[in-house]
N, CA, C and O of each residue as an XYZ file, in Angstrom:
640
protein
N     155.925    -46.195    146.452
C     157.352    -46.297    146.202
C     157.781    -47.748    146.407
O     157.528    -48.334    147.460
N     158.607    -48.477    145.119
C     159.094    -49.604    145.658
C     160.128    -49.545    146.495
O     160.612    -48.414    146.489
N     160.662    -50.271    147.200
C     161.855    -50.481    148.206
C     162.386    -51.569    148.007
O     161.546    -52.452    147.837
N     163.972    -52.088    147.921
C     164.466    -53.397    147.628
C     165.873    -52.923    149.027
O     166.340    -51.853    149.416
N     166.065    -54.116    149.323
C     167.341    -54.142    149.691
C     168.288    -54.948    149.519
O     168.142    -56.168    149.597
N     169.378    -54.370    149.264
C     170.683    -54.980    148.851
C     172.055    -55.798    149.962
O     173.255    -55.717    149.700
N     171.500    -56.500    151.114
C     172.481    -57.187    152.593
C     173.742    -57.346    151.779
O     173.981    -57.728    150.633
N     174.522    -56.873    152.887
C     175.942    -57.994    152.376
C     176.867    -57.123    154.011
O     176.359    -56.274    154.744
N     178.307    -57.740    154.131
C     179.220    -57.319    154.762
C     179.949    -56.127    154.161
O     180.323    -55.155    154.818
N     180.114    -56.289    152.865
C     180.565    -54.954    152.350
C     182.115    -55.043    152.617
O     182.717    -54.041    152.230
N     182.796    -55.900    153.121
C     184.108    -56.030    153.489
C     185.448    -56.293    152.933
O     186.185    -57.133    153.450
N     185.834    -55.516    151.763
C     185.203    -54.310    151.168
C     184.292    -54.561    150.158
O     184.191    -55.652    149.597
N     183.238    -53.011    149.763
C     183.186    -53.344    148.543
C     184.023    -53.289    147.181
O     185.068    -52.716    146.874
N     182.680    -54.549    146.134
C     183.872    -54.770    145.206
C     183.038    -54.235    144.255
O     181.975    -53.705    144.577
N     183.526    -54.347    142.762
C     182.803    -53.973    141.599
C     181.812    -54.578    141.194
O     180.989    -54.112    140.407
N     181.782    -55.860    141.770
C     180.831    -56.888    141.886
C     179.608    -56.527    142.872
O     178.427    -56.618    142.535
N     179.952    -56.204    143.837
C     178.579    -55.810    144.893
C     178.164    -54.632    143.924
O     176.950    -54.657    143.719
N     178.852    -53.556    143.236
C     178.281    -51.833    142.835
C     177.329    -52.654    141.156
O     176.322    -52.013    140.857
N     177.568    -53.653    140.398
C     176.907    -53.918    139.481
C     175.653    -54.816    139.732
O     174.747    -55.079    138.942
N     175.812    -55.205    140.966
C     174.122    -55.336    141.545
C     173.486    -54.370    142.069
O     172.293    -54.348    141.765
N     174.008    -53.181    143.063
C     173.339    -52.253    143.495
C     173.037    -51.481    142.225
O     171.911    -50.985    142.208
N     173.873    -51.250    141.048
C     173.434    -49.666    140.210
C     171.812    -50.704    139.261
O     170.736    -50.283    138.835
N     172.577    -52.461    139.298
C     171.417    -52.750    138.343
C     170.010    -52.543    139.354
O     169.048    -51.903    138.928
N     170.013    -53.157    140.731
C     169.051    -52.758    141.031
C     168.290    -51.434    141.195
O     167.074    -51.361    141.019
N     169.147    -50.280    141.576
C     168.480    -48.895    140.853
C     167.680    -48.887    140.248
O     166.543    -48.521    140.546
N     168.047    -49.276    139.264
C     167.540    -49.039    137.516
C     166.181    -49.432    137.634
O     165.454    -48.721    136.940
N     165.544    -50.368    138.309
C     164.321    -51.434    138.846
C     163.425    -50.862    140.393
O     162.238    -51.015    140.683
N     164.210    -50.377    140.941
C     163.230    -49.704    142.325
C     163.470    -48.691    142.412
O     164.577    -48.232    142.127
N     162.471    -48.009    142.849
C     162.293    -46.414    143.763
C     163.074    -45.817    144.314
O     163.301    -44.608    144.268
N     163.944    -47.249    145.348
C     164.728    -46.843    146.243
C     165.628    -48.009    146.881
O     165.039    -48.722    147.693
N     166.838    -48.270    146.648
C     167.727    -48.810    147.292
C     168.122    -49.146    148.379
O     169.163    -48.492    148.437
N     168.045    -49.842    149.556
C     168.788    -49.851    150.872
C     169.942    -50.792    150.674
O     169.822    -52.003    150.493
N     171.398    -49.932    150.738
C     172.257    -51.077    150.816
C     172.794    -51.173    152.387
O     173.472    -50.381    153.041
N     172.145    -52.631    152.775
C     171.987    -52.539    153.988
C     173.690    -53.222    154.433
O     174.172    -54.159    153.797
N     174.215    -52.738    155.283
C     175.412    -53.379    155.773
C     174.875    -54.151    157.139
O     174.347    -53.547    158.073
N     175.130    -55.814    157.102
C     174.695    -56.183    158.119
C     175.728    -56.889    159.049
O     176.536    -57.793    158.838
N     175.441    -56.215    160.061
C     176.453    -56.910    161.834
C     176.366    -58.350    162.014
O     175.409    -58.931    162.526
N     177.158    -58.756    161.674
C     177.558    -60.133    162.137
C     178.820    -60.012    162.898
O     179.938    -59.787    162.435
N     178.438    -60.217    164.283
C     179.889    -60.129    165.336
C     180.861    -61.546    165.354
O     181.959    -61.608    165.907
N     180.418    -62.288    164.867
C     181.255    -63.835    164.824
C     181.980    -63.744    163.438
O     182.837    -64.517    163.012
N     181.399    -62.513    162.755
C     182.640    -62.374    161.494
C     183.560    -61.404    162.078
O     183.498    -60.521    162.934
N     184.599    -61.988    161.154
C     186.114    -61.387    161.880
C     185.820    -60.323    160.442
O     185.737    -60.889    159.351
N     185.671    -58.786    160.505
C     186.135    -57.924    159.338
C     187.242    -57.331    159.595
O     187.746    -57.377    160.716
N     187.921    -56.514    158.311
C     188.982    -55.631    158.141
C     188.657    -54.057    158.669
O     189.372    -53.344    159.373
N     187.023    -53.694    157.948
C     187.115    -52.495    158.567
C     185.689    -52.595    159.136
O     184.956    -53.577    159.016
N     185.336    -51.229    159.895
C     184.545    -51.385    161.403
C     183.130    -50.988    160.324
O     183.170    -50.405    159.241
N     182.233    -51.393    160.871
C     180.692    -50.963    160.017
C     180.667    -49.467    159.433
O     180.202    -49.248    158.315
N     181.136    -48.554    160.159
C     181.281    -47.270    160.056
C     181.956    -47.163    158.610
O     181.288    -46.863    157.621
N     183.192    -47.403    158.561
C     184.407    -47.352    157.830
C     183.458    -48.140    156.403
O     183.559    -47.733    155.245
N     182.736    -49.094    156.754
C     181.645    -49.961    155.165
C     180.983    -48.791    155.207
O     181.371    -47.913    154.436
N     180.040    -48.559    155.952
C     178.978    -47.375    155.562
C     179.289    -46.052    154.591
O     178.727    -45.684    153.559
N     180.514    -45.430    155.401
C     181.476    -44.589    154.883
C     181.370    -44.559    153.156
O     180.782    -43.838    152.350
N     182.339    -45.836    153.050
C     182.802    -46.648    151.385
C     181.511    -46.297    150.818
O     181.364    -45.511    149.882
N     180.581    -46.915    151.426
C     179.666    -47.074    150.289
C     179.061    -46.217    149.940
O     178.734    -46.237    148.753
N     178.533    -44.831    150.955
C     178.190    -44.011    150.330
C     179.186    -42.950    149.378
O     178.971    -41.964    148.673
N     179.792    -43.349    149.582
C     181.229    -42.318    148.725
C     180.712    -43.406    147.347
O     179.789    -42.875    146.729
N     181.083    -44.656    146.822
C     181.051    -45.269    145.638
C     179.324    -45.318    144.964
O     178.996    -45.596    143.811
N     178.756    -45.081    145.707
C     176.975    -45.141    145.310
C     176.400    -43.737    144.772
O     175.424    -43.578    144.039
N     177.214    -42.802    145.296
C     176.955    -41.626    145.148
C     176.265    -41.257    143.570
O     175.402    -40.384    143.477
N     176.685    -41.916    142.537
C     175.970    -41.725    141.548
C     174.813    -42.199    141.553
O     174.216    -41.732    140.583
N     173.969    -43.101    142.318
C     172.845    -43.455    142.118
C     172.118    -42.587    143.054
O     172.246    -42.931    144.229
N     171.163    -41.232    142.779
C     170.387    -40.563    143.664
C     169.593    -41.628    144.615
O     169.611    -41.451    145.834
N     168.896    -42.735    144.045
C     167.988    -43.668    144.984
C     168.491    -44.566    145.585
O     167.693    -45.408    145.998
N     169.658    -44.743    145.830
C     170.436    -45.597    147.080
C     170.904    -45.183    147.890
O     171.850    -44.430    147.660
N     170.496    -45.449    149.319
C     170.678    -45.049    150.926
C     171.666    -46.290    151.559
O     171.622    -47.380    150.988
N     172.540    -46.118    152.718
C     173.444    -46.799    153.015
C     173.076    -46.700    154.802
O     173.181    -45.825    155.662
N     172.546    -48.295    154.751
C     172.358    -48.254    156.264
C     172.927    -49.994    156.992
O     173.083    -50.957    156.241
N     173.141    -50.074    158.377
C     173.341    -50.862    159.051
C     172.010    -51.819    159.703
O     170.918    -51.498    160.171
N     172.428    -52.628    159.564
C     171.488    -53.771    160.787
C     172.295    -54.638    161.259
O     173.260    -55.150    160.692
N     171.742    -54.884    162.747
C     171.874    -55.907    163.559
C     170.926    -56.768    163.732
O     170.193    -56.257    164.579
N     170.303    -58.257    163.285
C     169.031    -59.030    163.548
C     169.068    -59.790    162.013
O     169.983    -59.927    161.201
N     167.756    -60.180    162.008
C     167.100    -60.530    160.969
C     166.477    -59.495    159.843
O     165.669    -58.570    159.924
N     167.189    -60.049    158.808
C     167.036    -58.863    157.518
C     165.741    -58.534    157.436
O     165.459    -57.342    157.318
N     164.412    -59.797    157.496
C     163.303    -59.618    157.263
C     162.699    -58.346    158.312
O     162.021    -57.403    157.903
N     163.026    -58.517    159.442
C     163.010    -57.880    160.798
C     163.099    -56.284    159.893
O     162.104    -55.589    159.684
N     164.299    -55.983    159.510
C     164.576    -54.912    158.764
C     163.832    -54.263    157.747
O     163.640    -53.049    157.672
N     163.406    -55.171    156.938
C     162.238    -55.033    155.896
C     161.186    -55.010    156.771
O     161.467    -54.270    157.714
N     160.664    -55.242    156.819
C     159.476    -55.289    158.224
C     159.397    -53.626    158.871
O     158.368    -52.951    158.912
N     160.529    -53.268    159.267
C     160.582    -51.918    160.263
C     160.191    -50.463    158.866
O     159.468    -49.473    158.976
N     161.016    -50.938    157.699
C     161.330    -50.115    156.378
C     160.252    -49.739    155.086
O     160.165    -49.092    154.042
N     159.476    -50.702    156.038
C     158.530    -50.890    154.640
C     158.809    -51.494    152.937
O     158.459    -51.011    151.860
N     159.624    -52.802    153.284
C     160.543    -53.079    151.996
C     160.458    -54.461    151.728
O     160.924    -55.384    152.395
N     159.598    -54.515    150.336
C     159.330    -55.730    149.813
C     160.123    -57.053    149.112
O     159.821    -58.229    148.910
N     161.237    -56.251    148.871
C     162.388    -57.020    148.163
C     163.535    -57.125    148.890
O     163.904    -56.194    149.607
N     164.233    -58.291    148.780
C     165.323    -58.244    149.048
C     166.713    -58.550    147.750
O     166.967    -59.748    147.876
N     167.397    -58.111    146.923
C     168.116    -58.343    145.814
C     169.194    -59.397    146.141
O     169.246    -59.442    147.370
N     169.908    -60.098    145.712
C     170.876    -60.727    146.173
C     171.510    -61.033    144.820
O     170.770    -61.026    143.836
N     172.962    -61.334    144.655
C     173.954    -61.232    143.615
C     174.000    -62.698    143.797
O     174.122    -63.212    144.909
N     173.883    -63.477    142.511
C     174.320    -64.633    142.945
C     175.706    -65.256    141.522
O     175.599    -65.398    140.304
N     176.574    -65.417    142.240
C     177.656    -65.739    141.121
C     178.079    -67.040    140.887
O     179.093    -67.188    140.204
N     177.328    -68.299    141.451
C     177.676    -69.727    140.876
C     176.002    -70.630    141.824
O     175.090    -70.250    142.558
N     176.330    -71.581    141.358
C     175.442    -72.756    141.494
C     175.070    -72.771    143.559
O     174.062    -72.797    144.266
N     176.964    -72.728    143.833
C     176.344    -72.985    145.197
C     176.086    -71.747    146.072
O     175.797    -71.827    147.266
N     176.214    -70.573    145.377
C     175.775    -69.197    145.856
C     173.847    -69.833    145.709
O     173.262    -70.050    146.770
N     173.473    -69.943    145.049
C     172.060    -70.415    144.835
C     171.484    -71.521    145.586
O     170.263    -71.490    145.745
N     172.180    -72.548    146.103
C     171.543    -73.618    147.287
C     171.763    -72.704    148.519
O     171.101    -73.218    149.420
N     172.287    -71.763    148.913
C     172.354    -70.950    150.441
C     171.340    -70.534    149.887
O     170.326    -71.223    150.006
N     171.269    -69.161    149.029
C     170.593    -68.419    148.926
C     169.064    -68.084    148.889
O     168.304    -67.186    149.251
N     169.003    -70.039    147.866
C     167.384    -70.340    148.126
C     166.897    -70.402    149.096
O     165.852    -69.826    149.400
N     167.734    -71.316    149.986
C     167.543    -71.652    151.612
C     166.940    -70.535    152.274
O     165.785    -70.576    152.698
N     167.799    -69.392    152.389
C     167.360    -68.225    152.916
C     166.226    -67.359    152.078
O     165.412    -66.795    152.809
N     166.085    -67.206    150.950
C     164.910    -66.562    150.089
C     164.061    -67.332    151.023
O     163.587    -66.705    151.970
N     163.768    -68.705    150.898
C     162.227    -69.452    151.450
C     161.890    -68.829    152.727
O     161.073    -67.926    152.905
N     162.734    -69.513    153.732
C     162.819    -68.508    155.011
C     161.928    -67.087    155.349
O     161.000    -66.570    155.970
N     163.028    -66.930    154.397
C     162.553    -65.243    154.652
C     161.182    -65.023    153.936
O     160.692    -63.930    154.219
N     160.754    -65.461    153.443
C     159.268    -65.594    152.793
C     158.468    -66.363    153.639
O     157.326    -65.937    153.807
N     158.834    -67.546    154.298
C     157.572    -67.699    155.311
C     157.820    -67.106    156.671
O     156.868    -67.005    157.444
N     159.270    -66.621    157.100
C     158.753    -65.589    158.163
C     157.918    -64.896    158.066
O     157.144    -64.909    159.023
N     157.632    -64.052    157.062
C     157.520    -62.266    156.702
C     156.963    -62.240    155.092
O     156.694    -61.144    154.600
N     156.857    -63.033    154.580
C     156.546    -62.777    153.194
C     157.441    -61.949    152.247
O     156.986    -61.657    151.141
N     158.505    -61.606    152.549
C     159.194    -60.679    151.440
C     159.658    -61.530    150.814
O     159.928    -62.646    151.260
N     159.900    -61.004    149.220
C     160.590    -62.102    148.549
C     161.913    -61.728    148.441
O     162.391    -60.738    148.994
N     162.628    -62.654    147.600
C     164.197    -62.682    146.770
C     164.162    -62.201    145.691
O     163.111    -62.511    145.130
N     164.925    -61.455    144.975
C     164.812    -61.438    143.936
C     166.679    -61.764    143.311
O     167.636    -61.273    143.909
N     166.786    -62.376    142.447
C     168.232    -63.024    142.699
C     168.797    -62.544    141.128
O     168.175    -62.959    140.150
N     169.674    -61.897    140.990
C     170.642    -61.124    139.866
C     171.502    -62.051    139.565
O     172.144    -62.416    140.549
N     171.853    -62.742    138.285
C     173.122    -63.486    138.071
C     174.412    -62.220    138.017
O     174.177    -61.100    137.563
N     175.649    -62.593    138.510
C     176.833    -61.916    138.395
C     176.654    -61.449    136.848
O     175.943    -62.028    136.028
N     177.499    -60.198    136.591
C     177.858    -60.374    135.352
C     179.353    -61.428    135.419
O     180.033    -61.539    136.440
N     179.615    -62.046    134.267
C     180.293    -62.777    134.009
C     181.903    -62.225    134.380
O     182.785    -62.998    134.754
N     182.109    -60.666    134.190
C     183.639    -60.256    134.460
C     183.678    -60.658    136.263
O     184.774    -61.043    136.669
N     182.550    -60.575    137.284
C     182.751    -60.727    138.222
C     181.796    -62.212    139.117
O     181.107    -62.417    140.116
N     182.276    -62.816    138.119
C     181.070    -63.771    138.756
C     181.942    -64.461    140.001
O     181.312    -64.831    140.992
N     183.531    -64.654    139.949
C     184.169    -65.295    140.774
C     184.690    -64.425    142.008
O     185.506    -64.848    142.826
N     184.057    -63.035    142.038
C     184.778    -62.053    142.830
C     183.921    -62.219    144.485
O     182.705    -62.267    144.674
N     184.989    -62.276    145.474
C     184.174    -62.240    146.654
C     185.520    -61.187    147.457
O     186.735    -61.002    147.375
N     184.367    -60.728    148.205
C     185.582    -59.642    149.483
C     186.472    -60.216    150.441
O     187.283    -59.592    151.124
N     186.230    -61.658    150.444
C     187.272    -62.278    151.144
C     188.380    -62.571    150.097
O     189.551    -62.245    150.289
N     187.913    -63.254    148.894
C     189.325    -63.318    148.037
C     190.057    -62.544    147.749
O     191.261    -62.802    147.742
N     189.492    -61.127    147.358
C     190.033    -59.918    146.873
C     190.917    -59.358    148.277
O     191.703    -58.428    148.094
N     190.771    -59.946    149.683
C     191.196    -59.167    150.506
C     192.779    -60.304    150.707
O     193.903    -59.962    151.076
N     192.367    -61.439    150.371
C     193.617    -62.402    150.981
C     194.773    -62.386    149.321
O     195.929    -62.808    149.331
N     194.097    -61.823    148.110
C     195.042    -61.236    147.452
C     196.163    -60.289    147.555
O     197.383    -60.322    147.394
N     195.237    -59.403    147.899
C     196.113    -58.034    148.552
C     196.605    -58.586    149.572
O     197.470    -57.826    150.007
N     196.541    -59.333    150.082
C     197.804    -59.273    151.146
C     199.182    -59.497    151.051
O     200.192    -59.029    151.576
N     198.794    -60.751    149.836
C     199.646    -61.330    149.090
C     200.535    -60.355    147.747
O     201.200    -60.593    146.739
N     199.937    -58.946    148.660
C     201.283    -58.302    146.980
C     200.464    -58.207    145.485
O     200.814    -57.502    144.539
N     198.997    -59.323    145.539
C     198.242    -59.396    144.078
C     197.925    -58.324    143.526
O     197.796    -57.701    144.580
N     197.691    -57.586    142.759
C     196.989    -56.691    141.876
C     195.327    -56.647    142.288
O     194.738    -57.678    141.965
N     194.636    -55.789    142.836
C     193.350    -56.160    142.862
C     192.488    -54.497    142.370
O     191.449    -54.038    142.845
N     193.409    -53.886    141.242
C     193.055    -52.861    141.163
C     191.895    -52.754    140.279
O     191.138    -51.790    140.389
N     191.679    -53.752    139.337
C     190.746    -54.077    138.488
C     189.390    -54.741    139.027
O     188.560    -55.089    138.187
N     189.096    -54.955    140.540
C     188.230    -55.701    141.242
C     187.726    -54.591    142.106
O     186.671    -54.882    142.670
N     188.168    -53.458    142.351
C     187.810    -52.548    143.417
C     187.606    -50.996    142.450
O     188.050    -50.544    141.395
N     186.745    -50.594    143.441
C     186.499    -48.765    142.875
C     187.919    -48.203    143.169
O     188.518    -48.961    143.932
N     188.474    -47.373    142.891
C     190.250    -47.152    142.989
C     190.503    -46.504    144.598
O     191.520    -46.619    145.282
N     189.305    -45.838    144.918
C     189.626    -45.142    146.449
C     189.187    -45.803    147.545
O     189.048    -45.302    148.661
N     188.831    -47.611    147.049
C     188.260    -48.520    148.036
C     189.897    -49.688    148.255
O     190.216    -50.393    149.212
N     190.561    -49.462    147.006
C     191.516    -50.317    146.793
C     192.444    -49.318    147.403
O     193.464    -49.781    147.913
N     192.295    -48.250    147.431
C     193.440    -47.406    148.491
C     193.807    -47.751    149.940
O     194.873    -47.987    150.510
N     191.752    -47.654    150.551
C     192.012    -47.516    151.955
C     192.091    -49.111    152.132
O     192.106    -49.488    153.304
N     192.143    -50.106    151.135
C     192.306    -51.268    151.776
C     193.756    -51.584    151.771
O     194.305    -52.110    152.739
N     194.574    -51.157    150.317
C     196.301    -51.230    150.778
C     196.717    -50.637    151.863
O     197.757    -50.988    152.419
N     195.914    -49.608    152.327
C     196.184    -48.534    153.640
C     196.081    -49.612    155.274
O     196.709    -49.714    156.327
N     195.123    -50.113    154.748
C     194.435    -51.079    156.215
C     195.751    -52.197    156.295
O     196.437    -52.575    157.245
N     195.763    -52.567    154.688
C     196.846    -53.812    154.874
C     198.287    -53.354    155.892
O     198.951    -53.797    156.829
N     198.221    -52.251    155.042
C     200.076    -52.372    156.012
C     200.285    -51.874    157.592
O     201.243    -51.931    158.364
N     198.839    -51.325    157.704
C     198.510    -50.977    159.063
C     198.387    -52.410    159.733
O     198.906    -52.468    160.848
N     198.087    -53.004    159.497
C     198.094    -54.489    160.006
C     199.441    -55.370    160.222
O     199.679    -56.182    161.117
N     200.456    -54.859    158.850
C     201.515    -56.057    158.606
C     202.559    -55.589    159.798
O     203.585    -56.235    160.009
């Protein structure tokens, strides 16, 4: 069985993170969209509340599983038995981090990168922009699955 995994914060997801996870489907056995703990990031909602989302919006893909880590991704691949790691990349300087970390993570552990260009409707979409829109009153109904853009107008005014 192949295994790939898909890291991100997930904070929220957007239509942009679900057109890398369904493309990667299509290509492995089996999916991990891993939600990973970073405590020095400030999020909107709690890991639970990502985990939640995502398996509700993934649900059409039978071979994608929705899990958490705390550590090093490779660490993760390592425990999972998982050779790939997928990553969305939507401009030039998404690709100087990203290489950085592909190498890395290949001479820790040997897993590779495997790196997806955005599609073009979402190449500029990130979960921080889409979130400091909505705050602002923006429209972000066209950037989100419709019951992800709910509980995030929901979070907003719980906040304001």
């Amino acid at each position: 069985m192949t295994r790939a995994v898909t890291p991100g914060s997930y904070d929220p997801v957007t239509n942009g993170h679900l057109d890398i996870i369904e493309r990667a489907a299509h290509l492995f056995d089996e999916v991990v969209v891993a939600v990973l703990i970073n405590k020095t990031k400030k999020t909107l909602f709690s890991v639970e509340e990502r985990m939640e989302m995502l398996r509700e919006v993934t649900e059409p893909w039978p071979n994608v599983r929705v899990d958490s880590w705390h550590g090093l991704l490779v660490d993760y691949c390592r425990e999972n038995d998982i050779k790939a790691i997928v990553k969305g990349l939507r401009a030039v300087t998404d690709y100087d981090y990203e290489l950085q970390m592909a190498q890395m993570n290949h001479q820790l552990t040997g897993v590779d990168t495997l790196f997806m260009p955005a599609t073009p409707a979402y190449s500029f979409l990130a979960s921080s922009l889409v979130k400091e829109v909505a705050t602002y009153g923006g429209d972000v109904t066209t950037l989100l699955p419709a019951s992800i853009e709910q509980r995030l107008q929901q979070r907003l005014a719980e906040t304001r």
